[in-house]
Kinemage of the C-alpha trace (Angstrom):
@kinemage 1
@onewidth
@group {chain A} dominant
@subgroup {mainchain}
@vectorlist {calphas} color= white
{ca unk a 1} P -2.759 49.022 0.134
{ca unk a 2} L -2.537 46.727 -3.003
{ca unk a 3} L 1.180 46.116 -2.609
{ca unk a 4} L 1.183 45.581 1.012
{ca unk a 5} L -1.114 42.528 0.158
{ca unk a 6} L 0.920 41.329 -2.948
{ca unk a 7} L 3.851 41.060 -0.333
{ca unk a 8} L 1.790 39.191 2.063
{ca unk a 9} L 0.676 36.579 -0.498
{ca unk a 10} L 4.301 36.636 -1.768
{ca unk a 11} L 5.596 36.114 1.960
{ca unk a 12} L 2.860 33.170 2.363
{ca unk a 13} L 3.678 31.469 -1.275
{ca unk a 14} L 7.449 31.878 0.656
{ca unk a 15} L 6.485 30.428 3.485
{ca unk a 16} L 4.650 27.625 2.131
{ca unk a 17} L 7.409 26.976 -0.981
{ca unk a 18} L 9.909 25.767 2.223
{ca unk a 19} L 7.342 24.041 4.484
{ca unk a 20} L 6.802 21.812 1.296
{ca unk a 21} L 10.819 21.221 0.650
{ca unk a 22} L 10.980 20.413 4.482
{ca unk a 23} L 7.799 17.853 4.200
{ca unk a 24} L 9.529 16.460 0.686
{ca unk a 25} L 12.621 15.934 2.958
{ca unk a 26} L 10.851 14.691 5.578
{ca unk a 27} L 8.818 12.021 3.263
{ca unk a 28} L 11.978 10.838 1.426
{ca unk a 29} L 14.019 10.132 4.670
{ca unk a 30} L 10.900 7.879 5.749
{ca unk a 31} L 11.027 6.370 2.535
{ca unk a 32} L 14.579 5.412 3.174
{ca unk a 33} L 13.775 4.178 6.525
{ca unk a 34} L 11.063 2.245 5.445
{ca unk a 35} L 12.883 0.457 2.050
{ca unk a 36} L 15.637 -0.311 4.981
{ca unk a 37} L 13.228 -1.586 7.601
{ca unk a 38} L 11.772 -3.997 4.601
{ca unk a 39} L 15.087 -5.095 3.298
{ca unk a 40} L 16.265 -6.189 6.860
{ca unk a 41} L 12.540 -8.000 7.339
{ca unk a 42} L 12.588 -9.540 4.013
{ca unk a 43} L 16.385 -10.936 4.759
{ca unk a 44} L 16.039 -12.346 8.436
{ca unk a 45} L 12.448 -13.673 8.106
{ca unk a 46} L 12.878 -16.238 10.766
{ca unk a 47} L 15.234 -14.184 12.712
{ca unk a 48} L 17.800 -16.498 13.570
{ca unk a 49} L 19.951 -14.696 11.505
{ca unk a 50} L 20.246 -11.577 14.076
{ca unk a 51} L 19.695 -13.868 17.198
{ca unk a 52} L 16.162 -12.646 17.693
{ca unk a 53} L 14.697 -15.540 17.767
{ca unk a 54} L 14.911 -18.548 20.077
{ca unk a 55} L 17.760 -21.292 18.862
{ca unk a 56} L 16.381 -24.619 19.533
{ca unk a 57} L 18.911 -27.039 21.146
{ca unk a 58} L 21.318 -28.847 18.231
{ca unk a 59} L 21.017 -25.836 16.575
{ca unk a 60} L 24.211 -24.909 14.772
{ca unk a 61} L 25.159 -21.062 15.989
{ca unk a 62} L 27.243 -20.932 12.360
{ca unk a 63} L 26.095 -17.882 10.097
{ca unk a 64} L 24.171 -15.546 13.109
{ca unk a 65} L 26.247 -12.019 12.741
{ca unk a 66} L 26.318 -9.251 15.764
């Protein structure tokens, strides 16, 4: 009986040893994502750089990228 449970617990520490490597993955691909989503905030603050926000008339269209 003893070794049936020793290769339960050794299935679960298994188990649980890729669930963690999956969640690591998981966390450092949102950490990617978010480092991106700041850089692109931090860069078009006003966001007339991407066109997201309104142009006033007069405004010079020079610099906006697509």
């Amino acid at each position: 009986m003893m070794g049936c449970d020793m290769t339960t617990g050794e299935d679960r520490r298994i188990v649980i040893a890729k669930d963690m490597a999956s969640l690591q993955g998981e966390v450092e691909d949102l950490r990617k994502l978010v480092n991106t989503l700041l850089t692109i905030i931090m860069e078009e603050a006003d966001g007339v750089q991407s066109g997201a926000a309104p142009v006033h008339a007069g405004t010079p269209r020079a610099g906006i990228s697509m």
